[in-house]
NULUMDREN-428598 format. One record per residue: residue in three letters; x, z, y of N, C-alpha, C, O in turn. Coordinates in steps of 0.1 Angstrom, whole numbers, plus 5000, padded with zeros to 4 digits. Atoms other than C-alpha are relative to their C-alpha. Layout:
N
alaXZYXZYXZYXZY ...
// end
This chain:
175
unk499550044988872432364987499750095012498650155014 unk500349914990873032555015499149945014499449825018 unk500250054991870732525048501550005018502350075024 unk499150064991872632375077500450175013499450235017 unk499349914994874532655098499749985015500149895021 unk500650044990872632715129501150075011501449995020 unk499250014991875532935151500750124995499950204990 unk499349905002878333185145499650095010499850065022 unk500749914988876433495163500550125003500050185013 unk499649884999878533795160501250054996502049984990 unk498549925002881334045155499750104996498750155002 unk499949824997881834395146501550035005501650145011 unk498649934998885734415152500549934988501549874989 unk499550085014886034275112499849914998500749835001 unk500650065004883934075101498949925011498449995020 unk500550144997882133725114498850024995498850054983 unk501750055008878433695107499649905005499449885017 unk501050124995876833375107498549934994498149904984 unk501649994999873533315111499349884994499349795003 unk500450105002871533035088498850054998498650164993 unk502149925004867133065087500250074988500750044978 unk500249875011866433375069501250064990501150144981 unk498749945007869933435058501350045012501650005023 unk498649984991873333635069501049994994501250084986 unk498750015010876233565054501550075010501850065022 unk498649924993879433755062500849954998500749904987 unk498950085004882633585064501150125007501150155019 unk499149905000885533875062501449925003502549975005 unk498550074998888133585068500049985017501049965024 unk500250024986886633545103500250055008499650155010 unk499949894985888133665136499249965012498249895012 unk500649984991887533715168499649835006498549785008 unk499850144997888633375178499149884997499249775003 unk500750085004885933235159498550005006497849905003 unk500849984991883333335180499549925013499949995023 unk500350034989882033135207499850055020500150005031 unk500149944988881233385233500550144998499850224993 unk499949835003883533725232499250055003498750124994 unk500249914993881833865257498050024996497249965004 unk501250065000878233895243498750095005498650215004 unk501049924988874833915265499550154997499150194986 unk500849875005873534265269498349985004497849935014 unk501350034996869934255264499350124996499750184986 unk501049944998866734505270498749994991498349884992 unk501050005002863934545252499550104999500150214996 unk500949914997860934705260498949954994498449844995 unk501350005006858034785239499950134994500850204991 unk500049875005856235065227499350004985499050114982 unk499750025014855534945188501250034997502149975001 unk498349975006858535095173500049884992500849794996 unk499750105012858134855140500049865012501149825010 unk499650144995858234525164501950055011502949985013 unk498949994990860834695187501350044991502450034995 unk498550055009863334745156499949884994501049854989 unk500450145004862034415143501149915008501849835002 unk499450124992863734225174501250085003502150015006 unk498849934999866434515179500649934987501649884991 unk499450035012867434405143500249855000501349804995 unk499350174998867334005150500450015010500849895011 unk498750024990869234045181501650045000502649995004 unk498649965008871934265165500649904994501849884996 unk499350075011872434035138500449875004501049804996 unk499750094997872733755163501249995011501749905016 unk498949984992875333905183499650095012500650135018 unk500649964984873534065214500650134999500750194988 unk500449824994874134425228498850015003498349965014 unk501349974996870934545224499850195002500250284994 unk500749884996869434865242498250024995497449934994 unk501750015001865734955236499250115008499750215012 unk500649904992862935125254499250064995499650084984 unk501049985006859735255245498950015014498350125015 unk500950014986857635185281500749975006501949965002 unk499150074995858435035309500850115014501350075024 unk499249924993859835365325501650014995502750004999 unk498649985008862335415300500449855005501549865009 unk499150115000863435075306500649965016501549895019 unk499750014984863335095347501350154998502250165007 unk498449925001866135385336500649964995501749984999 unk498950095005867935175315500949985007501950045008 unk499550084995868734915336500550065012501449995017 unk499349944988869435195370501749974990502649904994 unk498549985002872535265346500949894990502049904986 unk499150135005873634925329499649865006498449835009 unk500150134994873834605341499349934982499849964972 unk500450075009871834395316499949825006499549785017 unk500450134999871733985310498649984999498149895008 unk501650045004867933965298499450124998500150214993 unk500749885007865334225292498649904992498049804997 unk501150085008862734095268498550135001498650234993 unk501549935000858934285275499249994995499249874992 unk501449965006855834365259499250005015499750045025 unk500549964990853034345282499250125003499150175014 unk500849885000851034615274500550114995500250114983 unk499249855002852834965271499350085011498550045020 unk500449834996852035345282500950015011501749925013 unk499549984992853435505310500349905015500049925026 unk499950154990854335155330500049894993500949904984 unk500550115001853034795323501349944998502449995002 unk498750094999855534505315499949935012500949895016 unk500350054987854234365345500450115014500850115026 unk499349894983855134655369501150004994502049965002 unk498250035006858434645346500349915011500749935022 unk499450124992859034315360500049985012501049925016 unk500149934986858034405396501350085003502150055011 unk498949874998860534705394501149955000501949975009 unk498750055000863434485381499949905009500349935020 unk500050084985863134215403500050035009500549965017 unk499149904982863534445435500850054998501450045008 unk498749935005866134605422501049964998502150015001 unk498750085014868034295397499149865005498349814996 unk500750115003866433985414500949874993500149784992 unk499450085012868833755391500050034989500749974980 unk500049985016867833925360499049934994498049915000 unk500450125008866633695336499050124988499350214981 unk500949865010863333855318499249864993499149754999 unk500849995005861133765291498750034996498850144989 unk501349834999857233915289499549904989499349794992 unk500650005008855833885256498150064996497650135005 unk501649975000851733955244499450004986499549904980 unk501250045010849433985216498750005010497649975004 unk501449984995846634025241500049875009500849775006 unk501050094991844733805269501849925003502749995007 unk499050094993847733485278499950005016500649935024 unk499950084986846733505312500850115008501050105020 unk498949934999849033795310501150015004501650075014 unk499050084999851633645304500349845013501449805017 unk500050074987850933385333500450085014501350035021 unk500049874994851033685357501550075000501950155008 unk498849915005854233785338500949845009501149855021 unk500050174990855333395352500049985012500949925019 unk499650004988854333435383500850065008501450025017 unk498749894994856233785391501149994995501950084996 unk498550045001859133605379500850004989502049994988 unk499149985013859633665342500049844997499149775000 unk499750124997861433325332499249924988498949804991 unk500750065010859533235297499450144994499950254994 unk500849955006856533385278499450004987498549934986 unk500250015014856133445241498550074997498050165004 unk501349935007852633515222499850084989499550014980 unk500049965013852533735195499349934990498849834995 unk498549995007853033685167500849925003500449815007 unk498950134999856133515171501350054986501650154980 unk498950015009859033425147501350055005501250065018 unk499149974997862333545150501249825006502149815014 unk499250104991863633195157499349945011499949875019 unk500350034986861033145184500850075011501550025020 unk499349864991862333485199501749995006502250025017 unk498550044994866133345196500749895006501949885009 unk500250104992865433025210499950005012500749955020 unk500449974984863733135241501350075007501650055019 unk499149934992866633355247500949935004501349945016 unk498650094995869633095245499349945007500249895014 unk500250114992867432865264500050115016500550065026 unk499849954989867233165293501450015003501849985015 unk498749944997870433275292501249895005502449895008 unk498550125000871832915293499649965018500149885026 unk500750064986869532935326498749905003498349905014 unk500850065001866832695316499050095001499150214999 unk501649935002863132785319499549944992499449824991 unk500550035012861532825289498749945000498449854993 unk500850005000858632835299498750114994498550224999 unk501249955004855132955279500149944985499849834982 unk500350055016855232935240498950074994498950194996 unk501249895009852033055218501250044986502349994983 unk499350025015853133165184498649964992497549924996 unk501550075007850833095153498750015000498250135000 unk501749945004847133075149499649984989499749894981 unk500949935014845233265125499249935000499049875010 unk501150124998842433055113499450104992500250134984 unk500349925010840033315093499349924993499449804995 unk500350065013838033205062498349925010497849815009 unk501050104998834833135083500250005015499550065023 unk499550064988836732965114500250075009501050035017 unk499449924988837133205138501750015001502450004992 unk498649995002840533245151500250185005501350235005 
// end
């Protein structure tokens, strides 16, 4: 049995991809028409982990997004001078510039842009990332369906809020 069909996410021009947990299935009979949203969001990400930053480049693709990527938050304050973006999704801790001066930079610049600030380190980070106006905050690790949850709930305009992702429990209780 198949799991239940969570949303038709994309196009290339041919082919329909629709998206069910942990699977893609291609439908070659599908056009454009079948699509929800032609026109779909362009979104940012910045981080300087390459393996997480094609990790979420690769589940944003496959859900339909125009994704760009950065690798700090300079490269990503040049991005956005030359494209209009819907969401930028952040790391807090990057080289060259902070995801937190990121979010500073774009919000004087793009105060309707709709940001993201992610963490494996200290949450109070990410609170910080909250107050200078990023709209919800992910914990590392996170899931790919936390990651594409938070997003349709920004993009639909809602505030996400503050999500942790899982905790590690080790063998003699520490987390």
């Amino acid at each position: 049995m198949l799991e239940e069909v969570t949303a038709v996410v994309g196009i290339d021009g041919k082919h329909a991809y629709t998206y069910r947990p942990n699977t893609l299935i291609l439908d070659p009979t599908a056009d454009k028409e079948s699509i929800p949203n032609p026109r779909m969001p362009r979104v940012l990400i910045a981080d300087d982990e390459i393996g997480v930053l094609e990790w979420l480049s690769e589940i944003m693709t496959l859900a339909g997004y125009q994704v760009s990527t950065a690798r700090d938050g300079l490269e990503a304050i040049a991005a956005a001078k030359g494209k209009a973006f819907d969401l930028v999704i952040t790391d807090i801790s990057m080289p060259n510039q902070d995801g937190l001066g990121l979010i500073l930079a774009l919000k004087s610049a793009h105060p309707d842009i709709k940001i993201i600030a992610f963490s494996g380190r200290d949450p109070a980070f990410l609170q910080d990332a909250q107050l200078l106006g990023a709209h919800a905050a992910l914990t590392k690790p996170m899931s790919s369906k936390s990651v594409l949850r938070c997003m349709s709930a920004v993009l639909a305009g809602e505030k996400a809020g503050f999500e942790r992702g899982p905790r590690f429990e080790y063998d003699d209780g520490t987390m």
